[in-house]
Structure formats: C-alpha cells, structure tokens
PQR file with spaces between the fields and no chain letter, atoms N, CA, C, O and H, PARSE charges and radii, in Angstrom:
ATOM       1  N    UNK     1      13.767  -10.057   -7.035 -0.4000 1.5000
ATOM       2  CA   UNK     1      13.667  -10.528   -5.656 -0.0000 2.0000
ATOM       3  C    UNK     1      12.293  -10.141   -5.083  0.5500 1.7000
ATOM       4  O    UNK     1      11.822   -9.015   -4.926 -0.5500 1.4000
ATOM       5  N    UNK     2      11.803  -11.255   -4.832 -0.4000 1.5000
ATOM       6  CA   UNK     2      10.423  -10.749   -3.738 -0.0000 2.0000
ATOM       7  C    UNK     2      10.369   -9.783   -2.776  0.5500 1.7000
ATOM       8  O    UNK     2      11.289   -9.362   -2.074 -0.5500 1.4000
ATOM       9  H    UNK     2      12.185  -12.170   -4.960  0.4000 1.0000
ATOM      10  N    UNK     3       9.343   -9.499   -2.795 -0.4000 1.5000
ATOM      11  CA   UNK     3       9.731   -8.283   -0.761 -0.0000 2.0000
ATOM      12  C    UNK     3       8.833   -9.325   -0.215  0.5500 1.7000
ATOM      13  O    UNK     3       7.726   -9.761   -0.530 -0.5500 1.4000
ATOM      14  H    UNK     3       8.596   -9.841   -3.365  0.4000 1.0000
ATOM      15  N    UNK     4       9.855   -9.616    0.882 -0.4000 1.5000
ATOM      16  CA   UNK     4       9.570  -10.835    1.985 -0.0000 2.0000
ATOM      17  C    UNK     4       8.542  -10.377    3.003  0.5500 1.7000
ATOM      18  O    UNK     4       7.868  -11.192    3.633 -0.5500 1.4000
ATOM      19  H    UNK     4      10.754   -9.261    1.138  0.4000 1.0000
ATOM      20  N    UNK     5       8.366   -8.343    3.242 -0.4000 1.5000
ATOM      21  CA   UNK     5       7.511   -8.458    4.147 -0.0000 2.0000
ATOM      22  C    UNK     5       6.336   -7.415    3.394  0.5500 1.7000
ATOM      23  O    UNK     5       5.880   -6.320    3.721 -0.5500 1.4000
ATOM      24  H    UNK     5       8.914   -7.681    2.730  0.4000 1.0000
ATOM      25  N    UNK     6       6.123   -8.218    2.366 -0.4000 1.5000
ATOM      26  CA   UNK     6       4.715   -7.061    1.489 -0.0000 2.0000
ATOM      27  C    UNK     6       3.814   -6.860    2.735  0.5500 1.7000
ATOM      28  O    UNK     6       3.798   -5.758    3.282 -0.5500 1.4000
ATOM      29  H    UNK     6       6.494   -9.108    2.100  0.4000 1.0000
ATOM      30  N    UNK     7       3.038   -7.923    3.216 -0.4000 1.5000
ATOM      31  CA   UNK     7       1.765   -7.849    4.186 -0.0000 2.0000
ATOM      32  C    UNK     7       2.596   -6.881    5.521  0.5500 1.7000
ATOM      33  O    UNK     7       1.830   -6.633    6.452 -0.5500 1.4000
ATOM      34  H    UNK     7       3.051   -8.818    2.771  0.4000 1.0000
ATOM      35  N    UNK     8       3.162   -6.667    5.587 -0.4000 1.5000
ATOM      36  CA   UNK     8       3.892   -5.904    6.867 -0.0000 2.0000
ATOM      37  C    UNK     8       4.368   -4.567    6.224  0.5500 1.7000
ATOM      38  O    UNK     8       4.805   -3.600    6.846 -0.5500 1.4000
ATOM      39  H    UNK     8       3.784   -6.869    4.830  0.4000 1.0000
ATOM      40  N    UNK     9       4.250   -4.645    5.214 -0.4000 1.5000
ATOM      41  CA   UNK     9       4.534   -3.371    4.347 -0.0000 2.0000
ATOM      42  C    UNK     9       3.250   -2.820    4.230  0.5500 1.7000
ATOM      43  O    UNK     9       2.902   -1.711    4.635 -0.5500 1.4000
ATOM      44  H    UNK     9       3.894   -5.431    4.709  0.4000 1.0000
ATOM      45  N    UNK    10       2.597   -3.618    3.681 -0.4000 1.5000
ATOM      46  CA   UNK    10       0.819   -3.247    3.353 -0.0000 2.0000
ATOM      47  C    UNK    10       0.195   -2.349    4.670  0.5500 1.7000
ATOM      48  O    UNK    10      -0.357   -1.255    4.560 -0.5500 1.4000
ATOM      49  H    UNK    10       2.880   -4.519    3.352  0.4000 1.0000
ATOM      50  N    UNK    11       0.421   -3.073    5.901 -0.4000 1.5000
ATOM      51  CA   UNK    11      -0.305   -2.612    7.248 -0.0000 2.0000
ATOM      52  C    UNK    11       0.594   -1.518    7.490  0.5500 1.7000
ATOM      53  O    UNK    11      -0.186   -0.592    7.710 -0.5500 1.4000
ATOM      54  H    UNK    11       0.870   -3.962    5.990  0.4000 1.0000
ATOM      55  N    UNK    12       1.445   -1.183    7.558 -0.4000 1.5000
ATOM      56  CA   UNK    12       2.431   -0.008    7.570 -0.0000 2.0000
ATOM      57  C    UNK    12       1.831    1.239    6.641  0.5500 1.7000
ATOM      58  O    UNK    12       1.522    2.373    7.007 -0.5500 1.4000
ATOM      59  H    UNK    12       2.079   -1.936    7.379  0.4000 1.0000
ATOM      60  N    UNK    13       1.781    0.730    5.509 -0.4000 1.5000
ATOM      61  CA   UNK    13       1.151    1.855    4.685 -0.0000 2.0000
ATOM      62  C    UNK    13      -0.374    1.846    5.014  0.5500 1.7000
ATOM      63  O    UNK    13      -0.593    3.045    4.837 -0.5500 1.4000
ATOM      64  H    UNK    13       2.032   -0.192    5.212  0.4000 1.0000
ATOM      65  N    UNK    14      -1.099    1.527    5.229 -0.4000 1.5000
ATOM      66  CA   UNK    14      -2.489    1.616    5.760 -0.0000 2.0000
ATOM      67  C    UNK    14      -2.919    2.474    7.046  0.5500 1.7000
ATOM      68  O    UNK    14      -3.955    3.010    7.439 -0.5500 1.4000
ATOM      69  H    UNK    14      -0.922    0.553    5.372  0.4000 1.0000
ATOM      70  N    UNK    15      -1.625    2.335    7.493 -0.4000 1.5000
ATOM      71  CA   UNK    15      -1.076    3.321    9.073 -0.0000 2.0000
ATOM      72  C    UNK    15      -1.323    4.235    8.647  0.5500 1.7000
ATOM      73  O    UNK    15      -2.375    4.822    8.899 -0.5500 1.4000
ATOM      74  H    UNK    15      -0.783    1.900    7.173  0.4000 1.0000
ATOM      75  N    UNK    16      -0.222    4.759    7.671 -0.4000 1.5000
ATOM      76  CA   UNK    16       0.234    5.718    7.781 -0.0000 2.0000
ATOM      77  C    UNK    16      -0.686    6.562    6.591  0.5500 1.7000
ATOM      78  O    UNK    16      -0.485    7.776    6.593 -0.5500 1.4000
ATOM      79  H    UNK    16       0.632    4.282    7.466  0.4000 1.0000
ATOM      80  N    UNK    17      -1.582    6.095    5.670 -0.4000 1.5000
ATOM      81  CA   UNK    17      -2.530    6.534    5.108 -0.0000 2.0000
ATOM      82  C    UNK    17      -3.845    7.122    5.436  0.5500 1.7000
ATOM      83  O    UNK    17      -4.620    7.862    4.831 -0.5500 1.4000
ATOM      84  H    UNK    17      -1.745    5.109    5.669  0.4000 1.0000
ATOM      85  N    UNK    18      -3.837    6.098    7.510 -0.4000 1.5000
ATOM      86  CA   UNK    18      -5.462    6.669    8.059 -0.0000 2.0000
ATOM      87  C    UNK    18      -6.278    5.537    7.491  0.5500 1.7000
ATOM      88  O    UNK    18      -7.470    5.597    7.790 -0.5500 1.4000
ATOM      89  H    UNK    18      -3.207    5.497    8.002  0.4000 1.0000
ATOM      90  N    UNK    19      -5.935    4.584    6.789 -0.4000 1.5000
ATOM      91  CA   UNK    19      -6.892    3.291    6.780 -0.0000 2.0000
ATOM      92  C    UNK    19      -7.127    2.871    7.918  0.5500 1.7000
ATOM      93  O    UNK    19      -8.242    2.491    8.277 -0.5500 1.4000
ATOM      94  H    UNK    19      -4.966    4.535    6.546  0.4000 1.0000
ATOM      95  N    UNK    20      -6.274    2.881    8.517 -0.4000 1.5000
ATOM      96  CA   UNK    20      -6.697    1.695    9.840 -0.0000 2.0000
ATOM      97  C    UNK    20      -5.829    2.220   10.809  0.5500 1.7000
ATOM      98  O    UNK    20      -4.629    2.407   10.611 -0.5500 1.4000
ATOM      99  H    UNK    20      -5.368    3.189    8.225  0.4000 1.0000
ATOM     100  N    UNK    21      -6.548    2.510   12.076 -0.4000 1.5000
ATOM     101  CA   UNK    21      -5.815    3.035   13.366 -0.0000 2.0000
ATOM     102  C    UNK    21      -4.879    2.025   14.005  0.5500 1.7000
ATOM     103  O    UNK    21      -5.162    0.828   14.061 -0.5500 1.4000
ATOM     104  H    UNK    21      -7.523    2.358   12.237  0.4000 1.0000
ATOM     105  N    UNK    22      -3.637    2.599   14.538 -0.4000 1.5000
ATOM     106  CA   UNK    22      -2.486    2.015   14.740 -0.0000 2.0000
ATOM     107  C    UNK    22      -2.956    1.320   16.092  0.5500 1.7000
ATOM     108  O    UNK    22      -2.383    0.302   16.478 -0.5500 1.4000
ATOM     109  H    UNK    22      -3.408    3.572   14.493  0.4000 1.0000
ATOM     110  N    UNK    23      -3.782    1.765   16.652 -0.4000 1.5000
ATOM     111  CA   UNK    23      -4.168    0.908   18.070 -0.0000 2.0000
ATOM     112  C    UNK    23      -5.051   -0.427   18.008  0.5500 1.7000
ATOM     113  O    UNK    23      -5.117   -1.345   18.825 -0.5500 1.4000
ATOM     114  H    UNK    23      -4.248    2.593   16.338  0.4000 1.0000
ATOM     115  N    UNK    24      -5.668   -0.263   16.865 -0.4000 1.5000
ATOM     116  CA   UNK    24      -6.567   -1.883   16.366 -0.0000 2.0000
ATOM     117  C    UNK    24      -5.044   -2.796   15.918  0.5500 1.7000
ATOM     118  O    UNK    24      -4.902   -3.993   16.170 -0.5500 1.4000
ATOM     119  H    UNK    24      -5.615    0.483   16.201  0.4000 1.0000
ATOM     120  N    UNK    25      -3.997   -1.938   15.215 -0.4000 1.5000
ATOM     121  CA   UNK    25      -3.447   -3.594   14.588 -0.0000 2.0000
ATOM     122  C    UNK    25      -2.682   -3.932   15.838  0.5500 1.7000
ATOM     123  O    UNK    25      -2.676   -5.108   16.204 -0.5500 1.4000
ATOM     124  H    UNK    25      -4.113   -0.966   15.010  0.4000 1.0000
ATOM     125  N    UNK    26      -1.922   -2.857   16.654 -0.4000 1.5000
ATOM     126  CA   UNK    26      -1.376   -3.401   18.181 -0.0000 2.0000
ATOM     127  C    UNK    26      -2.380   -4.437   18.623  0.5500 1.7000
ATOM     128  O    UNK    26      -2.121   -5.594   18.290 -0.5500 1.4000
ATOM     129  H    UNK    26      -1.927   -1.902   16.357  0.4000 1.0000
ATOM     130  N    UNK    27      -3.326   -4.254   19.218 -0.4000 1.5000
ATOM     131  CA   UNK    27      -5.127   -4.846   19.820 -0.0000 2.0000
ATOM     132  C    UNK    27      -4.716   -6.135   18.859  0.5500 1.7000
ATOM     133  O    UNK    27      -4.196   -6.982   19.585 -0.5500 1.4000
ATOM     134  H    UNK    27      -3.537   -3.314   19.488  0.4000 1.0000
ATOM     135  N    UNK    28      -4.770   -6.601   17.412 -0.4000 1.5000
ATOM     136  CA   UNK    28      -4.979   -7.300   16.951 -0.0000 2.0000
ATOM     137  C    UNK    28      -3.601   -8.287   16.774  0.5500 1.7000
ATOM     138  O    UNK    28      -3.805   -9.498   16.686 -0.5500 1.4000
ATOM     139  H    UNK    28      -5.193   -5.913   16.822  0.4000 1.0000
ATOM     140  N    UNK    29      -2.265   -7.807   16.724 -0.4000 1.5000
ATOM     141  CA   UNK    29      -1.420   -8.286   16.915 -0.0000 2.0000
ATOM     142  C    UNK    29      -1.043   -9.334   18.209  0.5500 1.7000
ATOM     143  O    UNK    29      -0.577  -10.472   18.153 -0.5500 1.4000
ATOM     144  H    UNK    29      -2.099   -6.823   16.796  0.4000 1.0000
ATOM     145  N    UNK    30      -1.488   -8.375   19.598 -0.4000 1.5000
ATOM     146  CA   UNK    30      -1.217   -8.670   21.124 -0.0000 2.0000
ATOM     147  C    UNK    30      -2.270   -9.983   20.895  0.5500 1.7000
ATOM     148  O    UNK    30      -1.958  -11.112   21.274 -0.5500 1.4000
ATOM     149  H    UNK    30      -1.867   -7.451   19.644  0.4000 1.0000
ATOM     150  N    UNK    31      -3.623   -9.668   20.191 -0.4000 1.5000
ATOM     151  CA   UNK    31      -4.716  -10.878   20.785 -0.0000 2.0000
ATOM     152  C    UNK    31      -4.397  -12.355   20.116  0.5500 1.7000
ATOM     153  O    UNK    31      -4.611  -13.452   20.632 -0.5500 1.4000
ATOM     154  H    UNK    31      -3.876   -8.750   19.884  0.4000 1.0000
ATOM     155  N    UNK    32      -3.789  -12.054   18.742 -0.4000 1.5000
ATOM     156  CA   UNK    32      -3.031  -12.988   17.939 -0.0000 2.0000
ATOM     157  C    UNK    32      -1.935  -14.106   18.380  0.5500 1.7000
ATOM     158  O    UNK    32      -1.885  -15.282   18.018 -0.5500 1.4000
ATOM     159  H    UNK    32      -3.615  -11.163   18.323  0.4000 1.0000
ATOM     160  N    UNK    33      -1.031  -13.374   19.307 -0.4000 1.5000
ATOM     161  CA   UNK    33       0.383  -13.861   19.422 -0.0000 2.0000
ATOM     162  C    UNK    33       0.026  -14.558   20.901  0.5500 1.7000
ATOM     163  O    UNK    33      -0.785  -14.034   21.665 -0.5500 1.4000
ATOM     164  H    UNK    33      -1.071  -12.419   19.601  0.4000 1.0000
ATOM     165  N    UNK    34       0.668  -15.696   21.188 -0.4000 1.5000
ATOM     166  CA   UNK    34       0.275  -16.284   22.486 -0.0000 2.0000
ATOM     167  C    UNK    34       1.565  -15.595   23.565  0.5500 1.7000
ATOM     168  O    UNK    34       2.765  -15.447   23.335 -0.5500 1.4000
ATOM     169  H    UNK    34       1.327  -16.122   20.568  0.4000 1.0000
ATOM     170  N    UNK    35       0.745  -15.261   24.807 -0.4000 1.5000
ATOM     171  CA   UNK    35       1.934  -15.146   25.895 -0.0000 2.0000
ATOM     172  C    UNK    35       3.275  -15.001   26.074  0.5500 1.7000
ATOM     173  O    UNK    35       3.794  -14.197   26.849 -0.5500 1.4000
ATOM     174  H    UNK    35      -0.230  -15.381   24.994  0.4000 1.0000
ATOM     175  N    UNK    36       3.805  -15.719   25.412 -0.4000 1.5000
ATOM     176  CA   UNK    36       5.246  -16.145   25.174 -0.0000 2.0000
ATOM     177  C    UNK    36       5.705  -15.152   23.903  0.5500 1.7000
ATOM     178  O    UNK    36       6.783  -14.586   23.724 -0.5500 1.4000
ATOM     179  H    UNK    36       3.383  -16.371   24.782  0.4000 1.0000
ATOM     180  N    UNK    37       4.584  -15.150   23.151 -0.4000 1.5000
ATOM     181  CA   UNK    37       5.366  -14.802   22.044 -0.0000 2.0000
ATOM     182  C    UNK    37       5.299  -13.596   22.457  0.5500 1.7000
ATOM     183  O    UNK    37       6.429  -13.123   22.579 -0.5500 1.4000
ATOM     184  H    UNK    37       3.708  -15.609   23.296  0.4000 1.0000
ATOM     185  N    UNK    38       4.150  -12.600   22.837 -0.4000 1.5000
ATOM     186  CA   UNK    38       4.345  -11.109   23.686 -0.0000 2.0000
ATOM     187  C    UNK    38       5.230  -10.837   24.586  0.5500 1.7000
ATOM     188  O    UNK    38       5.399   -9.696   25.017 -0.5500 1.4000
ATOM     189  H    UNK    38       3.232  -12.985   22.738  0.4000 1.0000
ATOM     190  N    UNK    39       5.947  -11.944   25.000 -0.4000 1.5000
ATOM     191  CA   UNK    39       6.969  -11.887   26.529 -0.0000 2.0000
ATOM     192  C    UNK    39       8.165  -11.841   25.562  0.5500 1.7000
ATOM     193  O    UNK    39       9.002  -11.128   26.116 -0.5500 1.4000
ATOM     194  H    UNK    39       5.809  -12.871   24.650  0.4000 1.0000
ATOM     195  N    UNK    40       8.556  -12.191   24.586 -0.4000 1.5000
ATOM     196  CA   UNK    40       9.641  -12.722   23.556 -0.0000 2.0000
ATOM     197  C    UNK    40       9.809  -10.749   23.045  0.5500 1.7000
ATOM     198  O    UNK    40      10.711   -9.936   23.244 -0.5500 1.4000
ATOM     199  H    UNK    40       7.877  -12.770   24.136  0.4000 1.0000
ATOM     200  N    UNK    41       8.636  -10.656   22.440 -0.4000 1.5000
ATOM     201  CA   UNK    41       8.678   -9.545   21.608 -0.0000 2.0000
ATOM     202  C    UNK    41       9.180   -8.067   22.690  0.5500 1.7000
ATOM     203  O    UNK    41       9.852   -7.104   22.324 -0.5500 1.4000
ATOM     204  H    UNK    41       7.903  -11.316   22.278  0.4000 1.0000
ATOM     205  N    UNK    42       8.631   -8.301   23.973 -0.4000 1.5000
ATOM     206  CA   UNK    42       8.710   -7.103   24.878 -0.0000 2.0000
ATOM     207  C    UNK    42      10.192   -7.102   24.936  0.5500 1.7000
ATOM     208  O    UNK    42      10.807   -6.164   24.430 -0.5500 1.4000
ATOM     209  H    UNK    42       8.085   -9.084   24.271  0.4000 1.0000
ATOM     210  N    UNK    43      10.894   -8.212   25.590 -0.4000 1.5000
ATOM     211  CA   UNK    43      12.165   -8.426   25.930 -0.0000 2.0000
ATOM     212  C    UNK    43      12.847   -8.186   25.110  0.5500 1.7000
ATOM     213  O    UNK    43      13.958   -7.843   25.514 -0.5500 1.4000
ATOM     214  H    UNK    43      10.395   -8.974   26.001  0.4000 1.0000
ATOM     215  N    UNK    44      12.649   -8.202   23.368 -0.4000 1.5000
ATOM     216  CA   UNK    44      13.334   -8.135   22.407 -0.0000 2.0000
ATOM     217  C    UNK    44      13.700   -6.562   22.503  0.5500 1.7000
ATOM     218  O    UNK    44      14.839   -6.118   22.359 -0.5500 1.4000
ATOM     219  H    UNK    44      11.746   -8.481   23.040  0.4000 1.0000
ATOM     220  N    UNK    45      12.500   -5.764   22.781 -0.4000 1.5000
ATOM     221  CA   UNK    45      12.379   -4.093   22.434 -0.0000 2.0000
ATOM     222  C    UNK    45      12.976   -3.852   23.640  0.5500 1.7000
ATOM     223  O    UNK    45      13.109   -2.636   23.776 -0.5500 1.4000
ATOM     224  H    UNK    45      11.575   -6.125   22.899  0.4000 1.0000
ATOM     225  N    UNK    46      13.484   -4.592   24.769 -0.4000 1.5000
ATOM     226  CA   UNK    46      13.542   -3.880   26.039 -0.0000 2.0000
ATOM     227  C    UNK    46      12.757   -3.347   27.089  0.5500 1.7000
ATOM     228  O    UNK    46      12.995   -2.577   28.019 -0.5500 1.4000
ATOM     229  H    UNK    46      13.377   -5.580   24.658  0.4000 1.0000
ATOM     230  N    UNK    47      11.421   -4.170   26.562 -0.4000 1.5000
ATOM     231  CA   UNK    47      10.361   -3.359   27.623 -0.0000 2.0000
ATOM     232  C    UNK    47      10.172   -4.837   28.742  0.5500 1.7000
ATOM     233  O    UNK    47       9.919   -6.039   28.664 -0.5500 1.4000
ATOM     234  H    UNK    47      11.228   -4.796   25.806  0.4000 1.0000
ATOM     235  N    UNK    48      10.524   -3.674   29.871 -0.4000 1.5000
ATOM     236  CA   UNK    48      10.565   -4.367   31.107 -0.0000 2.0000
ATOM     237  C    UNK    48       9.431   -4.287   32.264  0.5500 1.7000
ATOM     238  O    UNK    48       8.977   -3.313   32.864 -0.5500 1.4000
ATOM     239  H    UNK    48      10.729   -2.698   29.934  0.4000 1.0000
ATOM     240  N    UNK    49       9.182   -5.477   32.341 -0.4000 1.5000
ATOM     241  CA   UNK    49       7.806   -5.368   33.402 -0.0000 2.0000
ATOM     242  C    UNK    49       8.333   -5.753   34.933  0.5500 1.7000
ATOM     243  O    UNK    49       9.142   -6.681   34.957 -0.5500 1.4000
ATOM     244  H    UNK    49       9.551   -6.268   31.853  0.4000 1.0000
ATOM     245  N    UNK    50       8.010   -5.213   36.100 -0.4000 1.5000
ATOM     246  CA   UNK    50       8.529   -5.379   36.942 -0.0000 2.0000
ATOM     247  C    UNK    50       7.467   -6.310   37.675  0.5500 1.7000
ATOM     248  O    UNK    50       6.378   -5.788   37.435 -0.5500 1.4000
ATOM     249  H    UNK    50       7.353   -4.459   36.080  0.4000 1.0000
ATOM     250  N    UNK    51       7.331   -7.104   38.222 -0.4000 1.5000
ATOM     251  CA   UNK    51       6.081   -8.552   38.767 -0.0000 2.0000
ATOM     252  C    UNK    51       6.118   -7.782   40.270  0.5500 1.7000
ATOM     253  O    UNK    51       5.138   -8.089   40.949 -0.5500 1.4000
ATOM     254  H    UNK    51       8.216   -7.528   38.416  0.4000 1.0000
ATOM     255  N    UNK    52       6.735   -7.161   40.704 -0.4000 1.5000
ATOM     256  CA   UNK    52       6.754   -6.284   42.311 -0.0000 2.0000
ATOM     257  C    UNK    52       5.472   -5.624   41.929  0.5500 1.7000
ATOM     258  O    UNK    52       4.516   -5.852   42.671 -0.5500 1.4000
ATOM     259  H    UNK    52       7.531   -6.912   40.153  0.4000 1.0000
ATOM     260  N    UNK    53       5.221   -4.578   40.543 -0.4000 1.5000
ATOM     261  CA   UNK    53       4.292   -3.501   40.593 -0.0000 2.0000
ATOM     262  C    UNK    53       2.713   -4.303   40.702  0.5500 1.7000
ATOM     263  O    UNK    53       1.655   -3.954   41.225 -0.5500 1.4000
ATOM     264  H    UNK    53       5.997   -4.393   39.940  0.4000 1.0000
ATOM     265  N    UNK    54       3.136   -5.553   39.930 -0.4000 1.5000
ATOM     266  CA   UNK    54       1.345   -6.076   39.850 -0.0000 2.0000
ATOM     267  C    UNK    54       1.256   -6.060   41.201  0.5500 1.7000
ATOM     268  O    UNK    54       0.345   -5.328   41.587 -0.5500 1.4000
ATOM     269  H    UNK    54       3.996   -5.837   39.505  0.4000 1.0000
ATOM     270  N    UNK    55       2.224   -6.911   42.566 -0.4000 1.5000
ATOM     271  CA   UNK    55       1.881   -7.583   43.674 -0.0000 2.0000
ATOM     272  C    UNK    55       1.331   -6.230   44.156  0.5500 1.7000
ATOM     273  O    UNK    55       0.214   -6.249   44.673 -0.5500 1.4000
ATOM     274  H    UNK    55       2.964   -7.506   42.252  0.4000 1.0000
ATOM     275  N    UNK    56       2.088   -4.863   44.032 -0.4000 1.5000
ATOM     276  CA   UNK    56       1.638   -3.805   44.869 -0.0000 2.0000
ATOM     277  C    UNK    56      -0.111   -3.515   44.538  0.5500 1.7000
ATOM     278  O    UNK    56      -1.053   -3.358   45.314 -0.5500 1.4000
ATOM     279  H    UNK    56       2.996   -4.847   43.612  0.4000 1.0000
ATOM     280  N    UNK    57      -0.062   -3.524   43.553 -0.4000 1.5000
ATOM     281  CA   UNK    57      -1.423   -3.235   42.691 -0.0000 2.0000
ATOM     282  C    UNK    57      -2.614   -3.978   43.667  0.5500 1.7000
ATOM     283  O    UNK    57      -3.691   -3.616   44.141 -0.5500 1.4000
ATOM     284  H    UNK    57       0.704   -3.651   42.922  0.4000 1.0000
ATOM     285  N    UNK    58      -1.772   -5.259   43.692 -0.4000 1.5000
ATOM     286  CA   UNK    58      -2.943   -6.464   44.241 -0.0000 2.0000
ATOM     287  C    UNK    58      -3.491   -5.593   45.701  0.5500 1.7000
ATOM     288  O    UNK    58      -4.637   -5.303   46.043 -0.5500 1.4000
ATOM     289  H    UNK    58      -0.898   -5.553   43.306  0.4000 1.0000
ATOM     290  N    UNK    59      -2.453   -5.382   46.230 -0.4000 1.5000
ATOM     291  CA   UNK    59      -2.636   -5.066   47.568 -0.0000 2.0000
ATOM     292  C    UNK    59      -3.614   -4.271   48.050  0.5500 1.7000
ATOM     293  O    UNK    59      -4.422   -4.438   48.963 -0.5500 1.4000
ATOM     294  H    UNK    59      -1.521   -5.617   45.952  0.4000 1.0000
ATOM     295  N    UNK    60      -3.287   -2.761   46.779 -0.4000 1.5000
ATOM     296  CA   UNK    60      -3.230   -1.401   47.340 -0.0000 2.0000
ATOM     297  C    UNK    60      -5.073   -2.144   47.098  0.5500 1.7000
ATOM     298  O    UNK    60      -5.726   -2.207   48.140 -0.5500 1.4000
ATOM     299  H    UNK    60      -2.631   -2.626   46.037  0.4000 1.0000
ATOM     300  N    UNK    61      -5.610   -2.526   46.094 -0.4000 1.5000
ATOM     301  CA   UNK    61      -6.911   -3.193   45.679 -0.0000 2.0000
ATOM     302  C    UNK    61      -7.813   -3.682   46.621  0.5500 1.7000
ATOM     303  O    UNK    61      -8.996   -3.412   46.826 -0.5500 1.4000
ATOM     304  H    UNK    61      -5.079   -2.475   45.248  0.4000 1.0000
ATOM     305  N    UNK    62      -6.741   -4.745   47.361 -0.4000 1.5000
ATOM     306  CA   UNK    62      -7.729   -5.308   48.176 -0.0000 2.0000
ATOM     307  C    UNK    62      -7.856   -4.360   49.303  0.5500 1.7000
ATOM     308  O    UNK    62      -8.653   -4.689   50.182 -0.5500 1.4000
ATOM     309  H    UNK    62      -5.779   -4.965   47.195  0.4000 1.0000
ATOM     310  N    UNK    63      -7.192   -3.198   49.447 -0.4000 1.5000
ATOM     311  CA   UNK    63      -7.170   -2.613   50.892 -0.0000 2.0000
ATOM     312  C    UNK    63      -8.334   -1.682   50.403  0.5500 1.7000
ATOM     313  O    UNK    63      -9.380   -1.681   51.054 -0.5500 1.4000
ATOM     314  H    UNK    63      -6.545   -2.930   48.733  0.4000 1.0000
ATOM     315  N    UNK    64      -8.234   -1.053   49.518 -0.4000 1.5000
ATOM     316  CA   UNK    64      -9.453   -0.208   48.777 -0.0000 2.0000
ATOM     317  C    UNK    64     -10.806   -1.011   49.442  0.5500 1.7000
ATOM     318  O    UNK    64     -11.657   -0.135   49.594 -0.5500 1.4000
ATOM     319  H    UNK    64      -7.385   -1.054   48.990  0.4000 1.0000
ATOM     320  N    UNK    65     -11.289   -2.187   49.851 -0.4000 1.5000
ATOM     321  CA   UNK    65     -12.410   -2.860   49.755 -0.0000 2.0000
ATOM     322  C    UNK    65     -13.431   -2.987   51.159  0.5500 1.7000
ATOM     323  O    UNK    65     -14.605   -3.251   51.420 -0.5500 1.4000
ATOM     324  H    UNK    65     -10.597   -2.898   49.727  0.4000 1.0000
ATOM     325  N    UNK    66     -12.091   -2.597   51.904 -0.4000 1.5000
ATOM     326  CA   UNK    66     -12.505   -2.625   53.311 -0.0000 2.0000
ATOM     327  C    UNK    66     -13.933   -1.538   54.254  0.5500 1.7000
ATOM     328  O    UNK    66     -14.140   -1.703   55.457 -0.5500 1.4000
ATOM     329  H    UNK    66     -11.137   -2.383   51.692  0.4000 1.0000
C-alpha cells in the first residue's frame, strides 16, 4: 500500500529534524490556500474569529489619529 501522505510526511519530518522552521511552512501554507480554504481549515480546528474585534480595532485606530 502506498502512504497517501509521503509529502506531508516529508515536511513533518523536516520539522521536526530543524530543516525547515515550522513558521515558513504555516507562512507558506496560509499564502498557498485561498480565503475560503483558510476559513474552512480554521472552522475545522475550531478556531474562532470574532468580526466585533476587527470593528473595535478599526475604531480604537482611527481615534489614535486625532
């Protein structure tokens, strides 16, 4: 039987060897996958973004400017 996820196996072991820092293949994964597919993957893991925190963000920003 094949292993279906060699290349996902490969980058795993490259991790975990110190080949390649775990924050480039995240970086390279996120820049890869379109929008949707990052909105798909978050929701899958449970990671929840709240759209209230950006609006506050916006705010607290523009008040900073004055």
């Amino acid at each position: 039987m094949a292993n279906v996820r060699k290349v996902t196996n490969e980058i795993l072991e490259m991790i975990d060897n110190g080949a390649i820092d775990p924050i480039q293949v995240v970086q390279m994964c996120l820049n890869y996958m379109s929008e949707a597919d990052v909105a798909d993957m978050a929701q899958a893991n449970d990671l929840s973004f709240d759209d209230d925190d950006d609006d506050e963000e916006e705010e607290e920003e523009d008040g900073d400017e004055d």
